[in-house]
C-alpha positions in Angstrom: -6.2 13.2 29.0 -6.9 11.7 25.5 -3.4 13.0 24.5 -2.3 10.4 27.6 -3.6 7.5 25.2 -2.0 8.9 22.1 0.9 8.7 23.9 0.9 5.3 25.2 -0.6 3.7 21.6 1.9 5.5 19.8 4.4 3.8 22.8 3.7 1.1 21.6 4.2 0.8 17.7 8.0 1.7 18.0 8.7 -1.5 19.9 7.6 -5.0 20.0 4.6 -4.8 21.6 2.7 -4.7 18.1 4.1 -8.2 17.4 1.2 -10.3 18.3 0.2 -13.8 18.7 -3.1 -14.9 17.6 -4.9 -13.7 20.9 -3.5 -12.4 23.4 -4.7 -10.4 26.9 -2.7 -7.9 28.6 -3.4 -5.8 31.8 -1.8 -2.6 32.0 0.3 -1.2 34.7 1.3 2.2 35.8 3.9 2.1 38.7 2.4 -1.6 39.4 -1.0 -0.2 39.5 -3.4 -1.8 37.2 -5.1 0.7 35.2 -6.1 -1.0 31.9 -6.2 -3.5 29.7 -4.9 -4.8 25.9 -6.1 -7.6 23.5 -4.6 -8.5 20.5 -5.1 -10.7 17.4 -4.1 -11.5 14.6 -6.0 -13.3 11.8 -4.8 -14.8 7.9 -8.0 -13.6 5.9 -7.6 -13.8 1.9 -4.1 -14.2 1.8 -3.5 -11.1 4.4 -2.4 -11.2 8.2 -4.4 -8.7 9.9 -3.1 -7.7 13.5 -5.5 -5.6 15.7 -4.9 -4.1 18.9 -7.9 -2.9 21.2 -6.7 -0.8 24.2 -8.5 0.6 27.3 -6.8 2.6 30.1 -8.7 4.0 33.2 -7.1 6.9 35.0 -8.2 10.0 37.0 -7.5 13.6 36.9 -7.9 15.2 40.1 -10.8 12.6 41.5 -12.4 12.7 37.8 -12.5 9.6 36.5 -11.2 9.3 32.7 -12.1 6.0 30.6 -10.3 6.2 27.4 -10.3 3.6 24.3 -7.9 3.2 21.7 -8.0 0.5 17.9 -5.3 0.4 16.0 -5.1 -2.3 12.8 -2.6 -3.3 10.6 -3.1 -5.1 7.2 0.0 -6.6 5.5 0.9 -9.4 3.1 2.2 -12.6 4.9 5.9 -11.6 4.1 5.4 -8.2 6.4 4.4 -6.0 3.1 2.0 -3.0 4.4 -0.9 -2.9 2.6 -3.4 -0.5 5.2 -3.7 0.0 8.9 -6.2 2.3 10.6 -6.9 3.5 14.5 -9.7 5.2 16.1 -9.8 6.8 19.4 -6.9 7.3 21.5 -6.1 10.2 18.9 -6.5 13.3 22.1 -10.7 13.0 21.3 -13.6 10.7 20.3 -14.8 10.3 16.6 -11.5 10.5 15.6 -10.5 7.8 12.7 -7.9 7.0 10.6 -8.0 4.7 7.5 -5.2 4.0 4.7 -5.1 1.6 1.9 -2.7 1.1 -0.6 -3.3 1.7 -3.7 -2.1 0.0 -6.9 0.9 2.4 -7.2 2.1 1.9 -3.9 1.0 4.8 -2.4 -1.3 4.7 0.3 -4.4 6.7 0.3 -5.3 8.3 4.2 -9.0 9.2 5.4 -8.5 11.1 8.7 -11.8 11.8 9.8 -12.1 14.0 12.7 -16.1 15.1 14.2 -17.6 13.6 11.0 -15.1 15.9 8.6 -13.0 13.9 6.4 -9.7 14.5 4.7 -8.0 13.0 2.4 -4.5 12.7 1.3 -1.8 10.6 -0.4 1.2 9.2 1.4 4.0 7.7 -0.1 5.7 4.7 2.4 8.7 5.3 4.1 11.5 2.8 2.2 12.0 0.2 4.9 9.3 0.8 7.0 6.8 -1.9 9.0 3.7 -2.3 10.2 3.3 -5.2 13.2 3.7 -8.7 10.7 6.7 -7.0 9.0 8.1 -6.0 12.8 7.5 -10.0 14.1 9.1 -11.4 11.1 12.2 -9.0 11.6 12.5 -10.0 15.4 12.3 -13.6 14.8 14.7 -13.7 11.5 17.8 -11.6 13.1 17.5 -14.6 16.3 17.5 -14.1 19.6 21.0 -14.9 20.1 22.5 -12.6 23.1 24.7 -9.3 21.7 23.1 -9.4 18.7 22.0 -6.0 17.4 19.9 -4.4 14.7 17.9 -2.0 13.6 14.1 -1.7 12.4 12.4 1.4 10.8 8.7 1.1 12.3 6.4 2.9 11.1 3.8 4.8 13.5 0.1 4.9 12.3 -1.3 7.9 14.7 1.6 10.3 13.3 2.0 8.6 9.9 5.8 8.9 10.7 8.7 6.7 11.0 10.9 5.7 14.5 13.8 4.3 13.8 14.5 1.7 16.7 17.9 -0.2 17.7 17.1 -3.2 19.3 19.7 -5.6 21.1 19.2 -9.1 22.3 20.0 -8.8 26.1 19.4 -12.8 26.9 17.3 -15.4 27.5 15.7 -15.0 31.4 13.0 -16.9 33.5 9.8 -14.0 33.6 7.3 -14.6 36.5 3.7 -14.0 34.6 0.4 -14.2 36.2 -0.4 -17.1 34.4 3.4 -18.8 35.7 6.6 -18.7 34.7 8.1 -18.4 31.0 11.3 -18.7 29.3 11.9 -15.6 27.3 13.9 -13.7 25.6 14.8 -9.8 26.2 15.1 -7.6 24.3 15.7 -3.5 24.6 14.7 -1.2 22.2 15.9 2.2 22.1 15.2 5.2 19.9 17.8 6.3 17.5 20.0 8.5 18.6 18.4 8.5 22.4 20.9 8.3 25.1 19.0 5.0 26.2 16.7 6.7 29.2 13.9 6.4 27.3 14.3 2.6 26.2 11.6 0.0 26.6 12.4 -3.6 27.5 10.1 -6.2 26.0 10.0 -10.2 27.1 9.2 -12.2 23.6 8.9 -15.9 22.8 10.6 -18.4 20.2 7.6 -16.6 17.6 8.6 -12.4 18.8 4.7 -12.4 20.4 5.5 -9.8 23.5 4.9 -11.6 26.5 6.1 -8.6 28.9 7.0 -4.7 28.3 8.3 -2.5 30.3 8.9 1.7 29.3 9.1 4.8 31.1 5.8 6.9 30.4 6.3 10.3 32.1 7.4 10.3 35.4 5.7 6.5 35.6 6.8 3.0 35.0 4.5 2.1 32.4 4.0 -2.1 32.1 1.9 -4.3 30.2 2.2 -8.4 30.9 0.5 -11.1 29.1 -2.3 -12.9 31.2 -5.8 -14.6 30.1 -8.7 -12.3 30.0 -9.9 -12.6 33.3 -7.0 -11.1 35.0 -6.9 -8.5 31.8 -10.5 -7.2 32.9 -9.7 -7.3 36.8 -10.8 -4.1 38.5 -8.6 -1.3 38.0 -7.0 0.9 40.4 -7.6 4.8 40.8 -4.3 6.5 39.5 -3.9 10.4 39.2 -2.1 11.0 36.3 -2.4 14.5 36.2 -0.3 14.6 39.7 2.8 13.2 37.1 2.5 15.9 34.3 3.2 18.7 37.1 6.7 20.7 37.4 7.4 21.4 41.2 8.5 25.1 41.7 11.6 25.9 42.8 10.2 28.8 44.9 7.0 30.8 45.3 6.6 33.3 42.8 4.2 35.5 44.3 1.6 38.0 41.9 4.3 41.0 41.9 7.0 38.9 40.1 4.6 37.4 37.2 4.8 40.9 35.4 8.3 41.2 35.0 10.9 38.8 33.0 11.7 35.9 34.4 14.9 33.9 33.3 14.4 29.8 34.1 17.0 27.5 34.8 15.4 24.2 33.7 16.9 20.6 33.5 15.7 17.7 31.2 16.3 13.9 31.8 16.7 11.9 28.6 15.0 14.3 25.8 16.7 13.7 22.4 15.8 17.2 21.3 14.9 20.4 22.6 11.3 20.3 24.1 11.0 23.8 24.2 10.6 26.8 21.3 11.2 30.4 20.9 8.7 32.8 20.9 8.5 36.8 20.8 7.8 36.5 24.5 10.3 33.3 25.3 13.8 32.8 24.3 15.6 29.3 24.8 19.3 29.3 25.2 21.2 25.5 25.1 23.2 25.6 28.1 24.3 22.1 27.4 24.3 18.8 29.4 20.7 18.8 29.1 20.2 22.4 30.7 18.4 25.5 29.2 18.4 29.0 30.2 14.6 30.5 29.4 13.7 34.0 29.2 10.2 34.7 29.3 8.9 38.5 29.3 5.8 40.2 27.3 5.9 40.4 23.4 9.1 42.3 22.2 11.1 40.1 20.0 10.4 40.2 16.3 11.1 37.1 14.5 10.6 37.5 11.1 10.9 33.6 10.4 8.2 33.1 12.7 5.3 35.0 11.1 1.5 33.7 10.4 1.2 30.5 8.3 -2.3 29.6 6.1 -2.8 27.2 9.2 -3.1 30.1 12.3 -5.9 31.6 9.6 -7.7 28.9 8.6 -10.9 26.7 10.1 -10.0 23.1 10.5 -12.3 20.3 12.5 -11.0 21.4 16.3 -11.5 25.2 15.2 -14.2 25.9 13.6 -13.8 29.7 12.8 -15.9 29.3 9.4 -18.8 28.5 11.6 -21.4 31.0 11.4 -22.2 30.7 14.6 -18.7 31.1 15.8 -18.6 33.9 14.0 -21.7 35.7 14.9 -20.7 35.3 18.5 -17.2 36.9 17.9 -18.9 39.8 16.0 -20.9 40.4 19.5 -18.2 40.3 21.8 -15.8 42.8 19.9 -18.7 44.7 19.0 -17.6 48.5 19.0 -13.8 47.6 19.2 -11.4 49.4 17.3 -8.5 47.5 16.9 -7.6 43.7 16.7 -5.9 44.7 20.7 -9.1 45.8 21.6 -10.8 42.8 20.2 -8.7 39.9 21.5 -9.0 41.4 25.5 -12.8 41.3 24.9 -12.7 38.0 23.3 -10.2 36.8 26.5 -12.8 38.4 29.3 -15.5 36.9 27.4 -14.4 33.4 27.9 -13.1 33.5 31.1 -16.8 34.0 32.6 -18.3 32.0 29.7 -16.6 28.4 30.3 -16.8 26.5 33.4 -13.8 26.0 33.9 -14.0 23.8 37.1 -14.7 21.0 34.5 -12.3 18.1 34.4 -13.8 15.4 32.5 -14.2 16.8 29.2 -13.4 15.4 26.3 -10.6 17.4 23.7 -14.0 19.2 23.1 -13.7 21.3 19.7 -14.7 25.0 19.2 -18.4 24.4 18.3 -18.8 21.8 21.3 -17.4 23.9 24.0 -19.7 27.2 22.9 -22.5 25.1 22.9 -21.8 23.3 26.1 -19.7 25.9 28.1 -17.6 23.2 29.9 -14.0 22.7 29.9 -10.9 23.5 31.0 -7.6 24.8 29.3 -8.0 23.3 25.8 -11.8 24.0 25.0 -10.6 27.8 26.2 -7.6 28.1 24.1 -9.5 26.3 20.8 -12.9 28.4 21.3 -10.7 31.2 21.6 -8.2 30.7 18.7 -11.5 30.3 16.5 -13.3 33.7 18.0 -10.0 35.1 17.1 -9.3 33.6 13.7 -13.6 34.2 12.5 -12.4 38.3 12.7 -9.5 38.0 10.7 -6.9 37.8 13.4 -4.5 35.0 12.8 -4.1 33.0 15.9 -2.3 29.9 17.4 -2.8 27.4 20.5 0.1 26.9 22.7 0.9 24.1 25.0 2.9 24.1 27.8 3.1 25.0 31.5 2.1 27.8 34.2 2.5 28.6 37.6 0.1 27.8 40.3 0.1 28.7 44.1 -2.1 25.6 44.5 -3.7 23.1 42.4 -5.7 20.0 43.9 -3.6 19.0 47.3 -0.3 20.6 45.7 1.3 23.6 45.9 3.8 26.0 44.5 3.6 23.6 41.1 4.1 24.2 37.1 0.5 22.4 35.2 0.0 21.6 31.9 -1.4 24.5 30.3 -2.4 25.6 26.5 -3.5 29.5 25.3 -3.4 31.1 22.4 -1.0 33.5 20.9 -2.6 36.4 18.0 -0.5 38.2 16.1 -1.0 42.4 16.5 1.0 44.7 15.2 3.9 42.5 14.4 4.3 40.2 17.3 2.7 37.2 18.5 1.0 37.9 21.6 -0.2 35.7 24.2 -4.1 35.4 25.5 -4.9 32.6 28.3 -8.8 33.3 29.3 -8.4 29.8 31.6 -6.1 31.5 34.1 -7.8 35.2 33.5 -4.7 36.6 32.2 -1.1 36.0 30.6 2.3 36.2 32.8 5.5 35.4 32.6 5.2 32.1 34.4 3.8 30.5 31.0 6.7 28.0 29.7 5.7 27.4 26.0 6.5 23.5 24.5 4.9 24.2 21.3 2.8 25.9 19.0 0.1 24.7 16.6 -3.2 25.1 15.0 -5.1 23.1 17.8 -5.3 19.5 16.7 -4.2 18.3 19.6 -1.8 15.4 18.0 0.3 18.3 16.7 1.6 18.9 21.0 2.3 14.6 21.4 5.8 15.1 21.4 6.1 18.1 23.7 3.4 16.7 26.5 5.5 13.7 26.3 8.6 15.8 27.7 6.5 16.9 30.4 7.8 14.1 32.9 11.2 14.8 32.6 11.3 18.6 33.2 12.7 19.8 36.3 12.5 23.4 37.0 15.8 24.1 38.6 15.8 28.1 39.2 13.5 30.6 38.6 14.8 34.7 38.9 13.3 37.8 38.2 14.9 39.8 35.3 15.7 42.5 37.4 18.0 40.7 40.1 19.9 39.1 36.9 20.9 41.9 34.9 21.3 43.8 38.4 24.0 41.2 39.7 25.7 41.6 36.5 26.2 45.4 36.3 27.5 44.9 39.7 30.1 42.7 38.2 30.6 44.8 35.7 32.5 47.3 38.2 34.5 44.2 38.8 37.9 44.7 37.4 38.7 41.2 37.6 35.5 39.6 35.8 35.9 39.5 32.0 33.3 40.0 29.8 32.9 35.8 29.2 33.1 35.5 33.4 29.6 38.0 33.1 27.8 36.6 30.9 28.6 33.2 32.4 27.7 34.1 35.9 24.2 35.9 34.4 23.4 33.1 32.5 24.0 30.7 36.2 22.3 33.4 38.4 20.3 31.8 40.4 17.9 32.6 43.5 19.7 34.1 46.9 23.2 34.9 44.5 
């Protein structure tokens, strides 16, 4: 659920809603259904303009309520030169904080402090880049006359990278506001590159302060519109956000097909990139238009690009595998175990009876946390797992994606977000899911990482625009293609083709 706020603060710093008045309120809107609120400010303090942004969203997942809080600040000369920003929260996890200054040299020096453990490193800013001061002065210098387009490199705190945004002046409009109406103009603001389906539509005034914003967020309509703090703070309503980040099925898949390949049809609305990767148990074919073919199956494909950085071996502050706890716990599970096979099934049937998993309101809880408390759901499994796995000398990775449920909640016959961890043995990375009991072939991977869960922002953003098309055992493709085979009109290119197209009841 925290990566939910990630995602909409880091919304928010590629388009105009980081231009801010002096104070502003916002409510916030998903699908015209109030679910939070924004305040912004900005203050001249020694010579500096500093712009800060407090954000909090209710939602629920499954009947669990979910509050979630998110700060982000910008410090910059008044000409729009960076000189530091910050956030805390909203980063997928409490006691998460991130501080830069710059430093006489023009780099800028970054804490990231994550549970109390701090890191620091050097980053050198991206030529062109703003912060919010630099962004308002470059909306209100290039006019708001209507055609006129530009573009702006804006700089994203949370990922410490750079969005480059066009932006086109669509027109001065009449807005209806809670507070009355306003003379604005509009603007849209679309990604680089993006085929304009994932643009966001802001309302500014004569000084670029957002008065309205409108961008998809998922499968929602996500709003914010400028109001006085009474109507900001008005009672939110209950929205079920997890219900959004499922895949309908295109068919049961019943127990006896989860062992055997499965090839996927799948269709995605308005992704600049592909949000899917290759692993040795899932290959990802570019079918085009906006289609991929993927083939999922058991560990068999050896990639030897794709073997076991420093980062699947090391501790970091979500997986503490140097903890000597951590490891005396691993030591007693695969007690007696005689290979690293051997080890990782214990480990996996370990957990599975260890963590309640019937836990929904849990934090991003980190390794240490979740054997302590023994609460969670699929992401303290997968990070308590990964650092069991990684205290024994077994390099190991956390995957996001999707699985296969029969039902989940009031649904049924539905693909859920998912994460579990892949170890590499004997050569191949190998998948391990103690949430779910056991790995099949209905796990769709998005990404792979080390478990800092800001690392899987881009691919749980894709999540809303997935649609599983076709879903067909293995078997019944390559069967329907020998068949063909025998064919004496089908050419080798018509095969392929029709294998690649097969879907169910062909």
């Amino acid at each position: 659920m925290r990566i939910w706020l990630a995602a909409i603060v880091s919304g928010l710093c590629w388009s105009t809603v980081c231009v801010a008045a002096d104070d502003v309120w916002m409510a916030v809107m998903l699908d015209g259904q109030k679910v939070g609120s924004m305040h912004v400010t900005r203050d001249l303090q020694d010579g500096e303009v500093i712009t800060s942004q407090s954000l909090d969203v209710r939602l629920s997942r499954l009947k669990s309520p979910v509050a979630m809080r998110a700060e982000l600040s910008a410090t910059e000369s008044p000409d729009g030169t960076p000189r530091g920003f910050s956030s805390s929260g909203g980063q997928a996890a409490s006691g998460a904080e991130l501080k830069a200054e710059r430093r006489d040299d023009g780099a800028f020096q970054v804490t990231d402090t994550i549970r109390g453990e701090a890191k620091v490193s050097l980053l050198q800013w991206p030529e062109g880049a703003l912060l919010t001061e630099g962004q308002r002065l470059a909306t209100v210098s290039h006019g708001f006359r209507a055609g006129t387009s530009y573009q702006m490199r804006v700089f994203e705190p949370l990922r410490q990278q750079v969005a480059d945004v066009q932006v086109t002046v669509v027109g001065d409009e009449w807005v209806d506001l809670p507070g009355g109406r306003e003379e604005l103009h509009h603007l849209k603001q679309v990604l680089a590159g993006d085929d304009g389906l994932q643009s966001t539509e802001t309302w500014v005034d004569d000084a670029g302060t957002i008065r309205r914003s409108i961008s998809p967020l998922l499968a929602y309509r996500f709003e914010m519109v400028a109001c006085d703090e009474a109507c900001a703070k008005a009672p939110n309503k209950d929205v079920d956000i997890l219900r959004a980040s499922m895949v309908d099925s295109p068919r049961s898949l019943p127990g006896s097909l989860r062992t055997e390949p499965i090839r996927f049809i799948v269709a995605v609305r308005g992704q600049q990139h592909d949000p899917f990767t290759d692993t040795d148990e899932q290959q990802v074919t570019d079918l085009g238009d906006g289609k991929y073919q993927i083939d999922t199956s058991y560990a068999q494909v050896y990639n030897d690009e794709d073997r076991p950085t420093k980062e699947d071996k090391a501790a970091n502050p979500w997986v503490q595998s140097d903890a000597p706890e951590v490891h005396a716990l691993a030591l007693k599970i695969a007690d007696g175990a005689a290979t690293n096979v051997q080890r990782m099934r214990r480990l996996r049937a370990f957990l599975t009876d260890y963590i309640d998993g019937t836990v929904l309101d849990v934090d991003y809880g980190s390794a240490l946390e979740t054997m302590q408390s023994r609460r969670g759901d699929c992401t303290e499994h997968a990070v308590l797992l990964a650092a069991l796995a990684r205290s024994l000398g077994i390099p190991a990775r956390v995957v996001t994606g999707l699985v296969y449920v029969d039902r989940y909640g009031d649904t049924r016959h539905v693909f859920i977000p998912h994460m579990w961890v892949q170890a590499w043995l004997d050569g191949h990375w190998v998948s391990f899911d103690s949430a779910q009991g056991r790995y099949d072939t209905t796990h769709i991977a998005l990404a792979t990482g080390d478990g800092d869960p800001r690392r899987f922002l881009a691919a749980r953003m894709a999540l809303g625009s997935i649609d599983i098309q076709r879903a067909s055992p293995m078997t019944a493709v390559m069967s329907a293609a020998a068949r063909a085979i025998s064919r004496p009109e089908m050419t080798r290119d018509a095969v392929s083709t029709m294998a690649r197209n097969l879907g169910p009841g062909n």
